[in-house]
Residue, then its C-alpha position, 0 to 999 in steps of 0.5 A: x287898378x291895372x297895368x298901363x303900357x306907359x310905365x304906371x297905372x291907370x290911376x297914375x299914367x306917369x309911372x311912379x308918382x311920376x317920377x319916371x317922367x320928371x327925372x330926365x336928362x337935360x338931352x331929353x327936356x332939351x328935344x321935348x321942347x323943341x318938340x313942342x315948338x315944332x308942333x305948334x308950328x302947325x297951327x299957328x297960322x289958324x287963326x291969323x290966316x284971315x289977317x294973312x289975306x288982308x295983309x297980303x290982299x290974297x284969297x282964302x283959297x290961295x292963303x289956305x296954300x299955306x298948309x298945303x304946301x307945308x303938308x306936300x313937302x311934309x309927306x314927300x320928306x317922309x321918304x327921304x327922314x329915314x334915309x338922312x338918319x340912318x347915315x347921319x345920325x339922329x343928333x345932326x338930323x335934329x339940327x339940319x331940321x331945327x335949322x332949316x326951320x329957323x331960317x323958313x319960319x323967318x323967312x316967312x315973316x318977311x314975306x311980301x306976297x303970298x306966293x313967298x310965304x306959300x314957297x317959304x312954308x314948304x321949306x318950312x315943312x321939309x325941316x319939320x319933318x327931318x326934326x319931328x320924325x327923328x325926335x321920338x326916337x332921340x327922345x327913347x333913346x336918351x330917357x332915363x326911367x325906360x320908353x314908357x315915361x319917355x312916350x308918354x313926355x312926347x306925346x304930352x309934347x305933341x298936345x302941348x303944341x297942337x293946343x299952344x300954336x293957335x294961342x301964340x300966333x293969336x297973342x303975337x298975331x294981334x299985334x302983326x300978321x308976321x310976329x307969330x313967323x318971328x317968333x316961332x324962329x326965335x323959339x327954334x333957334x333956342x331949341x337948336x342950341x339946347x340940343x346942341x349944348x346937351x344932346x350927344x349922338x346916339x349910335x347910328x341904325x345897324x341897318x341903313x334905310x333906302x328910300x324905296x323901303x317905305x314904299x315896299x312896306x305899303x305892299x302890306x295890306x293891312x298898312x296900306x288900309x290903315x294908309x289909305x283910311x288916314x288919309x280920308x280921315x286926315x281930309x277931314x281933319x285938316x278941314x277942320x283945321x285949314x277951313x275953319x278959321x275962315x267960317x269963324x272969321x274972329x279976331x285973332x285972340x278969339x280964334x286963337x282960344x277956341x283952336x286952344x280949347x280943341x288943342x287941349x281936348x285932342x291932347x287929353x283924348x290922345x294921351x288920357x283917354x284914348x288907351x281906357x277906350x281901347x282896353x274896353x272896346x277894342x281899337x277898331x270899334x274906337x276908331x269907327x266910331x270916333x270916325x262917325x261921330x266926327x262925321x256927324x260933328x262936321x255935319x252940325x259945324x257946317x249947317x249950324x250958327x255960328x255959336x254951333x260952329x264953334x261948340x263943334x269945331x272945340x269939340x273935334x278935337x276930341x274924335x282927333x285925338x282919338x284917330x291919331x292915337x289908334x291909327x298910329x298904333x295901327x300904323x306901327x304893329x299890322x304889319x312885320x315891316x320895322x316900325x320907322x319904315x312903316x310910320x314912314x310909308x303910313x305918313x307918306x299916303x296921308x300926309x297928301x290929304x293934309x296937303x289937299x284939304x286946306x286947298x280943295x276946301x276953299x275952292x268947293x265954298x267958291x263952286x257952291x257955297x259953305x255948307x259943301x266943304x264940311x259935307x265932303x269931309x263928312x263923307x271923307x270921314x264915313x268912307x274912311x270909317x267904312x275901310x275900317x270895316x271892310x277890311x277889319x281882317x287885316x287891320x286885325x291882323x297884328x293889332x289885336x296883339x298890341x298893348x295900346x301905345x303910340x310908339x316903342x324904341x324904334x322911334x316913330x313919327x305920331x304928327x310928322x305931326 
């Protein structure tokens, strides 16, 4: 049995029997499961995007603008959620991002074409980043039991969502194309007023963060090729995610449970497995090799049937949810920058691919056919499994001195998320 950097061991990842995790404050409970809510909004769409087109009588192209538009503002936000909550503070950045939420999912359940629901998304992004990349940080801060219990409840929070935003949109849209937009307004309004009613204001950043910082911090070498091979990475990821549901093209419940089944394999190998690995092989041949193997799955999902396509559409999950936890981890100690600018320039660079991949998906099907998207992020993936390699020096730089974790008492964004 050895130690775990999450406050137990191995054998009990909780810490304690886990009790560290469960006896928390009502602050902590109250963002965790706001948190949730957050995350699931970025899922929710898949798999009622093909009743979206119909509804809306828009193409696949222009309703995968969804995501597109979500992740553009997402990664742009990155600059700026640092600089709002080192001067506002982490409370009032929590509510202004929960708010806006609130106000844009409903928005977009009244959507009456697909250009006010692709306008209404990117408001919708710019509120999920002020809230997700400040709630780590609220969620260390007020935890009681020490970080590790309280990372570990985030990134339980963050699974909790990826797996469950598929399996509400599917549930609610079954019955209507724009309940899941409903319903995702209501769940965040109770999040806002829980944090409201129990999470005082923490103490503001000694030092306030300028909005050039996460950029300076991409001058380092070895963040900006953990940057840029996330980015090719998250062109496949979002591949997966954005494209995907058309080339099922189920119903929405069945949709809905195979994006559920990814979503529990991401948050098992995120959380679980992710930190055996590292502790045995190292975080960068994990990371190249779980880059290849998701090559190679999205090779087989593209060229195989369609019950094939949805054993490897499951099984991305997992080789996701291992990227995400070595990448973040990555992202947080190869560099000397603090860790919320350097989670902030990290997210800036890859959030663009997310942004371009549920757009470029599309449009590569309808210049060739339906193989090709999922051979570009198979490249995508390789390539940036080769940055990996190539520069194995300056990813080593630091890493080598990291315990596996996924954030500290910084406060990071894992998702942005």
């Amino acid at each position: 049995m050895t130690s775990s950097s999450r406050g137990g061991t191995e054998d009990d990842p909780f810490g304690e029997g886990g009790t560290s995790l469960l006896r928390q404050p009502k602050a902590v409970w109250a963002t965790a499961g706001a948190s949730v809510v957050a995350f699931m909004g970025i899922g929710l769409v898949d798999p009622i995007l093909p009743s979206i087109a119909q509804g809306l009588h828009a193409s696949n192209s222009q309703v995968s603008l969804l995501f597109t538009s979500y992740f553009l503002i997402t990664a742009v936000a990155m600059l700026i959620t640092g600089f709002v909550s080192s001067r506002i503070g982490g409370r009032k950045t929590l509510l202004a991002g929960l708010a806006l939420v609130v106000v844009f999912a409903a928005l977009s359940g009244m959507s009456g074409s697909v250009g006010e629901l692709v306008g209404f998304r990117a408001g919708w992004g710019l509120g999920n980043a002020l809230f997700v990349s400040t709630s780590l940080a609220v969620i260390v801060g007020a935890a009681a039991g020490g970080s590790a219990a309280a990372i570990l409840l985030y990134e339980s929070a963050l699974g909790l969502g990826m797996a469950c935003g598929p399996l509400l949109g599917a549930i609610l849209g079954d019955l209507k194309w724009r309940y899941p937009f409903f319903g995702t307004a209501v769940l965040m309004a109770v999040g806002f007023l829980a944090i409201t009613a129990f999470l005082k204001e923490q103490p503001k950043p000694a030092r306030k963060t300028s909005l050039l910082d996460p950029v300076k911090a991409l001058g380092h070498g070895g963040l900006a090729s953990a940057a840029v091979s996330a980015f090719f990475y998250n062109y496949a990821f979002f591949t997966v995610l954005a494209f995907t549901p058309f080339v099922l093209n189920m119903s929405p419940y069945k949709s809905g449970g195979v994006f559920f089944a990814w979503g529990v394999l991401l948050a098992v190998f995120s959380v679980l497995v992710a930190p055996r690995l590292q502790r045995r092989f190292g975080s960068l041949k994990v990371l190249g090799g779980s880059l290849v193997l998701l090559a190679v799955d999205l090779l087989v999902l593209g060229y195989g049937d369609h019950t094939t396509a949805i054993v490897c559409t499951v099984l991305s999950g997992a080789f996701i949810g291992l990227n995400n936890t070595v990448f973040t981890e990555l992202a947080l100690g190869v560099s000397d920058a603090p860790r919320p600018v350097a989670s902030a320039g990290y997210n800036f660079v890859r959030w663009f691919a997310a942004a371009a991949a549920p757009f470029l998906a599309p449009k590569i099907e309808e210049w060739t056919d339906i193989h090709i998207p999922f051979v570009v992020a198979a490249l995508a993936a390789v390539i940036g499994a080769a940055i990996v390699a190539v520069r194995r020096r300056a990813l080593t730089l630091r890493a080598e001195e990291l315990e596996p974790r996924h954030a500290t008492e910084d406060g990071v964004t894992v998702f942005a998320n």
